[in-house]
C-alpha positions as CSV (number, residue, x, y, z in Angstrom):
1,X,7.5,-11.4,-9.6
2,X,6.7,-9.4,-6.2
3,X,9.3,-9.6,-4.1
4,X,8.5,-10.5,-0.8
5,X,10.1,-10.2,2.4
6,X,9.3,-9.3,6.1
7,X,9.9,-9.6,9.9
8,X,8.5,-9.8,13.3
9,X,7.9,-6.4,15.1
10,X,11.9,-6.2,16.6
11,X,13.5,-7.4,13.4
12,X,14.3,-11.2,15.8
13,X,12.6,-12.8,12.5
14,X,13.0,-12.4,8.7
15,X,11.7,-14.0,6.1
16,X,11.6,-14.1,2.5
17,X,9.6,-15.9,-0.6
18,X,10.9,-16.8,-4.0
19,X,7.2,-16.5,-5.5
20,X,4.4,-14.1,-6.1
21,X,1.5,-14.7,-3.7
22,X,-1.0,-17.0,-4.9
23,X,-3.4,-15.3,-2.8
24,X,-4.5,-12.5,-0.2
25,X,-7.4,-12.2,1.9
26,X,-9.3,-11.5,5.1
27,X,-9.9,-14.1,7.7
28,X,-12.3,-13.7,10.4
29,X,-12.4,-16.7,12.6
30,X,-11.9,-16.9,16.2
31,X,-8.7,-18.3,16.2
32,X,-7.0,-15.3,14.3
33,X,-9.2,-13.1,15.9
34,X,-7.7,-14.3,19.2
35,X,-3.8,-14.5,17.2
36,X,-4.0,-10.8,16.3
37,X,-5.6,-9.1,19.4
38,X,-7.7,-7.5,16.4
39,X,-10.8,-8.1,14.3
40,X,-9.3,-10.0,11.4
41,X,-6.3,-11.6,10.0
42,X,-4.8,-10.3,6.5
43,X,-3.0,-12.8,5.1
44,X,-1.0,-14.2,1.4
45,X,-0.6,-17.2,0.6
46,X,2.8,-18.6,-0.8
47,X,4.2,-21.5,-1.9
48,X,6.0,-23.4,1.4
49,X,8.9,-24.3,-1.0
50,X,9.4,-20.9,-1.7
51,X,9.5,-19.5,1.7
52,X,12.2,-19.4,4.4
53,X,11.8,-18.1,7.8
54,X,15.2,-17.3,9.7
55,X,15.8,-16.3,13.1
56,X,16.7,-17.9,16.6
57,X,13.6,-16.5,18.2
58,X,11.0,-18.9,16.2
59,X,8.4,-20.4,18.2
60,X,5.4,-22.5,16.7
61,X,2.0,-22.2,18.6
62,X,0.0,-26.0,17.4
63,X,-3.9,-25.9,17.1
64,X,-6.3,-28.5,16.3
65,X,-8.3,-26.1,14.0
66,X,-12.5,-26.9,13.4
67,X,-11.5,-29.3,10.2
68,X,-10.2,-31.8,13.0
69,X,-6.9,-30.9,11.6
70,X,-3.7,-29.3,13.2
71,X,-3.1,-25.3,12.4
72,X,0.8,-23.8,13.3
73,X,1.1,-20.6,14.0
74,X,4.9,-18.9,13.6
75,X,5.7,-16.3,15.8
76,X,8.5,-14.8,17.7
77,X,9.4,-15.4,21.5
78,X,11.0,-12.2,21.5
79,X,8.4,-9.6,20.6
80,X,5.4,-11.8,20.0
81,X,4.4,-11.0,16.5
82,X,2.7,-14.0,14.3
83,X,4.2,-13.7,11.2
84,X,3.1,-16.9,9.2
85,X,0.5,-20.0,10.2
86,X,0.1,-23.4,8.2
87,X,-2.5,-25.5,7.9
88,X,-2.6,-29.7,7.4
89,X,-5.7,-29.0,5.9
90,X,-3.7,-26.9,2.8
91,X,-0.4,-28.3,2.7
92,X,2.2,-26.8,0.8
93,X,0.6,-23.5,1.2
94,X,2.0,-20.6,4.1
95,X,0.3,-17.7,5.2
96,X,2.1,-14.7,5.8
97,X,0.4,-11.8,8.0
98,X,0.2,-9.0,6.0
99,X,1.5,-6.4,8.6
100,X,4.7,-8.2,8.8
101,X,4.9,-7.4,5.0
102,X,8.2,-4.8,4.4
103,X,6.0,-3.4,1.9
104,X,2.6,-2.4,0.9
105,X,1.5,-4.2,-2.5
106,X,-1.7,-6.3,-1.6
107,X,-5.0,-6.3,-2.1
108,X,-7.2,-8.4,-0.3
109,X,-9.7,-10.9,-3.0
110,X,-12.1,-12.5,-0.2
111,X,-12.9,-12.9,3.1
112,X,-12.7,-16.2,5.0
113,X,-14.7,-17.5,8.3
114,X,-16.9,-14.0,7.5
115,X,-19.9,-15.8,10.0
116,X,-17.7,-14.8,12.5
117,X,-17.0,-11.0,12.0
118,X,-17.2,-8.4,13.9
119,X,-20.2,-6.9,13.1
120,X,-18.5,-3.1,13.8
121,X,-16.3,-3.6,10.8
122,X,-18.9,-2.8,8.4
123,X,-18.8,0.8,9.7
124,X,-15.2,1.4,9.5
125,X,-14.9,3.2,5.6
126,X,-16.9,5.7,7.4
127,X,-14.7,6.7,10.4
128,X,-12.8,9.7,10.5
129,X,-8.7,9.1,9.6
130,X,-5.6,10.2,11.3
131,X,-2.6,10.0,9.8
132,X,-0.7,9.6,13.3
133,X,-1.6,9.7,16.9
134,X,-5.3,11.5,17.9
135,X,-4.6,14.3,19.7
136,X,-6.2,14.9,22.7
């Protein structure tokens, strides 16, 4: 089993999950898009019985997502990182942003919402990489 445990950018949130993911994968849609400040969302899906989510600085953004049905989005008041969303339309199921991951172990099996992309993503395996900073 993958052991699984994360926080919010200051640390304000933990969390942790007593099961490997069921799933990981890309979502596109606008609300994520909008969630992230990015492109995309990278998510895994767990098990809500197996997770836990600790830390006084929880707040719970509620959506009516396009199924008609509500979408919660966890994140921190302190710092303002999402670090987990469920859906009424999948319950049982929470998914963790990747980047809040402590470690690196994914890899992504599909892409959700892709008619709403960012058509510039398709180009990005062929940018130049930096491994910190550009220097200017």
């Amino acid at each position: 089993m993958t052991e699984i445990n994360g926080s919010c950018l200051c640390g304000s949130l933990t969390y942790h999950a007593d099961s490997d993911a069921l799933f990981a994968g890309v979502c596109h849609c606008k609300a994520c898009q909008k969630s992230t400040g990015s492109a995309f969302s990278v998510v895994i899906g767990v098990k809500k019985t197996d997770f836990t989510i600790t830390g006084e600085s929880l707040k719970t953004y509620e959506r009516i997502g396009d199924s008609g049905k509500r979408t919660y989005r966890h994140f921190c008041s302190t710092c303002g990182s999402t670090v987990a969303a469920e859906m009424e339309l999948k319950p049982g199921l929470v998914c963790i942003k990747a980047g809040t991951l402590d470690n690196q172990w994914l890899q992504p099996q599909f892409h959700v919402y892709w008619k709403d992309h960012q058509e510039w993503i398709e180009q990005l395996g062929d940018l130049a990489r930096h491994h910190t900073t550009l220097q200017t």
